[in-house]
C-alpha positions as CSV (number, residue, x, y, z in Angstrom):
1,X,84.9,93.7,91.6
2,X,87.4,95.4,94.5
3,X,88.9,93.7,97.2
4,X,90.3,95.1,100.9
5,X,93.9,94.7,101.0
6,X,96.3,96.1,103.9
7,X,99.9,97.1,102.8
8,X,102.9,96.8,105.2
9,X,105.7,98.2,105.7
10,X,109.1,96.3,104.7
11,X,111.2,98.3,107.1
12,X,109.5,97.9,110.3
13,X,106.6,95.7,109.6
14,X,104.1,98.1,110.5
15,X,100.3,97.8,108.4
16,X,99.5,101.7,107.8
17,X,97.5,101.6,105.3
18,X,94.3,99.7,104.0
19,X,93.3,100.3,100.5
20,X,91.2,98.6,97.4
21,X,92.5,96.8,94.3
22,X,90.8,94.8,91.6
23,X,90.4,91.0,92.7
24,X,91.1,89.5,89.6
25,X,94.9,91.2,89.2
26,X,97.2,87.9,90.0
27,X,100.3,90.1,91.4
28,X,100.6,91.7,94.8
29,X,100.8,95.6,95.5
30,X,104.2,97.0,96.0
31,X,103.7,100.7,96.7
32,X,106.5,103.8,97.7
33,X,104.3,105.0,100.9
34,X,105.1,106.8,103.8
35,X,105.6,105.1,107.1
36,X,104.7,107.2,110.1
37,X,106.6,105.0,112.1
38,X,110.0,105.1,110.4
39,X,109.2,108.3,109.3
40,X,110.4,108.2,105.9
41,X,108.9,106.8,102.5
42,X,109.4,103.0,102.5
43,X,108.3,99.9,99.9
44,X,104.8,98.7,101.4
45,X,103.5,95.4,99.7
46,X,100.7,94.1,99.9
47,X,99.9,91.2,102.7
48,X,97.0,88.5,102.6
């Protein structure tokens, strides 16, 4: 079973991307993503 999750941006804060992850993992997604608004690749973890 998947759930929604939206990852944001630790730099400015921004939620660019929305993405899946299984619902029974207990830790939170910490992804290298880029970031259109700092333009650069940033840490983007995962919000609830």
């Amino acid at each position: 079973m998947r759930t929604k999750v939206i990852i944001v941006c630790e730099e400015c804060q921004s939620r660019n991307y929305h993405l899946t992850r299984n619902k029974f993992s207990e830790e939170r997604l910490a992804l290298r993503k880029y970031c259109p608004k700092c333009r650069k690749v940033t840490l983007h973890k995962e919000t609830r």
